[in-house]
N, C-alpha and C positions, 0 to 999 in steps of 0.2 A: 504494500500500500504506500503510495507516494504521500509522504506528510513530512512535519519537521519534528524535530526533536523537543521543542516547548512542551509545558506542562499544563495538561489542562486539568479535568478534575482531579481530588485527591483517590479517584478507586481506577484511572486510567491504566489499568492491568491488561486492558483488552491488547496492545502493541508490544513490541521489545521498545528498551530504550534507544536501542543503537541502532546506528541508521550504518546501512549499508550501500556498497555500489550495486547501480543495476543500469550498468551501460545500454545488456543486451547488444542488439543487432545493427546493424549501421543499412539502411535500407536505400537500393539502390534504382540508380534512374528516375530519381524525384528532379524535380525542376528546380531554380534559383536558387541552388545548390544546397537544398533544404537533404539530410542526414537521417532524420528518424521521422518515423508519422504516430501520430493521436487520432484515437478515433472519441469523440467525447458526445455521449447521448445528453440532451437539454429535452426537461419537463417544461414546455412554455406558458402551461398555467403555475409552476412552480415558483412560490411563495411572490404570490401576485406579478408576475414579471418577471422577478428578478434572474431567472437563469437566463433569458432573453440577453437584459443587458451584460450578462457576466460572459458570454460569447465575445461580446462586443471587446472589455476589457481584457477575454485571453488573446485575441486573437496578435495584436502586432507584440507583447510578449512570449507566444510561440513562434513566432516570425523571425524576432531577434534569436531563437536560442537555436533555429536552421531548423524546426520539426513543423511537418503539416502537421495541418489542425483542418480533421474531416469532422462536422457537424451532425450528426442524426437526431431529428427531430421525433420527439415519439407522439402517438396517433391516439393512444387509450391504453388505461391498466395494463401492466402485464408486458408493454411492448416493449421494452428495452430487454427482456429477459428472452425473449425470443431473439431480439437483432445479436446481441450478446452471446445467446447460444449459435448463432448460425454464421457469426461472421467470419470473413477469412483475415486468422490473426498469423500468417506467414511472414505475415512484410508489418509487424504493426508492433511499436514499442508498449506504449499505453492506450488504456479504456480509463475513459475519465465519466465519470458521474458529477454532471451541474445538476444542481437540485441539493433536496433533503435526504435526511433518512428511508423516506419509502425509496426514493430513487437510487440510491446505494443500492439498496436492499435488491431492488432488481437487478441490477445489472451486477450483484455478486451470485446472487444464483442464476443467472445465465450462465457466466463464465465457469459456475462450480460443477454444473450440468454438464459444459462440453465434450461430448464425445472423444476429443482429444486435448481432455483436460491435464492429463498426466506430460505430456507434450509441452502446453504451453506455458505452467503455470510459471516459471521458471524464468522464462522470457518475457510475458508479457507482464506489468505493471497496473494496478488500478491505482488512479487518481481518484482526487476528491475535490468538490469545486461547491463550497457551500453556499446554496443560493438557495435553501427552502424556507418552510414557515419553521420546520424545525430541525436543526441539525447538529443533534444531540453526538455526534460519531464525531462529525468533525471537531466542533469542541473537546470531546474528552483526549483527540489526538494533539489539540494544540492549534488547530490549524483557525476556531475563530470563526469568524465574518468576513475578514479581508481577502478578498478576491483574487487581489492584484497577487499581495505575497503568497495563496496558495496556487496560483497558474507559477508561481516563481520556483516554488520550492518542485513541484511537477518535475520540470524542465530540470532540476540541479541536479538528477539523476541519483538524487539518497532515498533510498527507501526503509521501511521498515515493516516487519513480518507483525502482521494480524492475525489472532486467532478465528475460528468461527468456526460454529457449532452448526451441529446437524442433526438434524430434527426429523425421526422417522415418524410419520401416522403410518394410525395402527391399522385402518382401513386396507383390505387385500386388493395389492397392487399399487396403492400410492405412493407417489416418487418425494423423495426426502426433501426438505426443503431447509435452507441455510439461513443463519443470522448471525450478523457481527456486533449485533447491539447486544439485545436483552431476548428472552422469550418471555412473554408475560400472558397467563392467561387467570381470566376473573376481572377483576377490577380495571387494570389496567385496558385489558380489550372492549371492555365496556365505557371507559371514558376516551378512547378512541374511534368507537363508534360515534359517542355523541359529540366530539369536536367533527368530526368528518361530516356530520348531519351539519351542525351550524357553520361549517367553513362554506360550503354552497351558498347561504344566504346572507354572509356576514361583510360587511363593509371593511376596505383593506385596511382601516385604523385600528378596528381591533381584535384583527383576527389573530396578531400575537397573546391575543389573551385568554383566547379561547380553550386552551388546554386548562389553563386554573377554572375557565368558568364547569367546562365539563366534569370537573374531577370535583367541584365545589358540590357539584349538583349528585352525583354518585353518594358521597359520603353523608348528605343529606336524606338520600335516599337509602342507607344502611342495606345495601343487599347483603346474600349471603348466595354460597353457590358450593354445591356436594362434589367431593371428589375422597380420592383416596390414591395413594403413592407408593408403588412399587418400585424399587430396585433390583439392577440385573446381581445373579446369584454371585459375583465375582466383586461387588461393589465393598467396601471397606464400610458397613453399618450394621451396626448393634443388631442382635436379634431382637430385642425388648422393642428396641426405636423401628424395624419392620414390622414386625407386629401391631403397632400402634397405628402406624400410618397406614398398613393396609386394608385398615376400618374405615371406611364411608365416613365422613367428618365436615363439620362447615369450617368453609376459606372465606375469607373475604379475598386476599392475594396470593 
């Protein structure tokens, strides 16, 4: 994952600290004697505009460091994770994500999907270009709001290793699906729902706000939601604490 080495939250454990080289490939018969290419997916309803104009600001910053900068526009949910699975990364240094965390989020499981995932992971690079209403990933990496300096740190060719989990449903024949955030289910997916309800009809002043108002209105509304937690038989937990949790119980989170 292309970011810097700044400190963001204090539980930012999701990266190593150390940034490493990742030259990768030098790609050839580009024009204006441009060196390496980007391939960067923008959500253009992503946090009101702003991945629009954050094109605008990488672009003569990837120009000065000799790398294209190919643009794909995505169409509806879900589409980055298909362009990402499908695309031809032979000749292609980084996949950048402009946008938020949903946008991440797709275009890491595209790429985690690829058929010739084992191939390229190695080679190719994902950037991050914070431009949504929330982007909780790029802060915890350091990287912020500022546009300018994360198209900068991109281009400086230091990276650093991201973990990310994998998430099999249990459902016969569902394909796994990746997260480099969090996995949250209950509360959190429910105040997700309901920011997602009022971002559609919410005026762009305060739709930064809209995460406290949904999560105000959840705990107002005191759910409660049954589940119960199993561990695989190799897992490092208490017989007693198995037992316990493999009882039906109410969660709120």
């Amino acid at each position: 994952c292309c970011c810097s080495s700044d400190i963001g939250h204090v539980y930012d454990n999701i990266a190593t600290k150390e940034t490493m080289d990742i030259e990768g490939i030098t790609v050839e018969g580009l024009k204006d004697g441009l060196t390496k290419r980007a391939i960067a997916y923008v959500n253009p309803k992503s946090g009101s505009g702003k991945g629009a104009k954050a094109v605008e600001i990488m672009k003569p910053i990837f120009a000065e460091a000799k790398v294209e900068l190919i643009i794909r526009h995505t169409e509806y949910a879900g589409h980055i994770t298909e362009l990402a699975n499908e695309e031809d990364l032979s000749q292609v240094n980084y996949l950048i994500s402009i946008g938020g965390d949903g946008t991440l989020a797709e275009l890491v499981n595209g790429f985690m999907t690829r058929k010739d995932h084992a191939e390229v992971k190695d080679k190719v690079s994902i950037g991050v270009i914070p431009a949504g209403t929330g982007n909780t990933v790029a802060y915890d990496l350091g990287i912020l709001n500022d546009i300018d300096a994360a198209a900068r740190r991109i281009v400086s060719n230091k990276g650093r290793l991201l973990d990310v989990v994998q998430c099999q449903p249990a459902a016969e024949g569902a394909e796994p699906v990746y997260s480099i955030n969090i996995v949250g289910w209950a509360l959190p997916a429910s105040i997700l729902k309901g920011y997602e309800a009022m971002r559609c009809i919410a005026f762009d002043c305060i739709r930064s706000s809209l995460y406290e108002v949904a999560g105000y209105a959840e705990v107002l509304a005191n759910p409660v939601y049954r589940c119960k937690i199993e561990f695989p038989a190799d897992a490092d937990v208490k017989q007693e604490v198995r037992e316990r949790l493999a009882q039906y119980q109410s969660y709120v989170y």
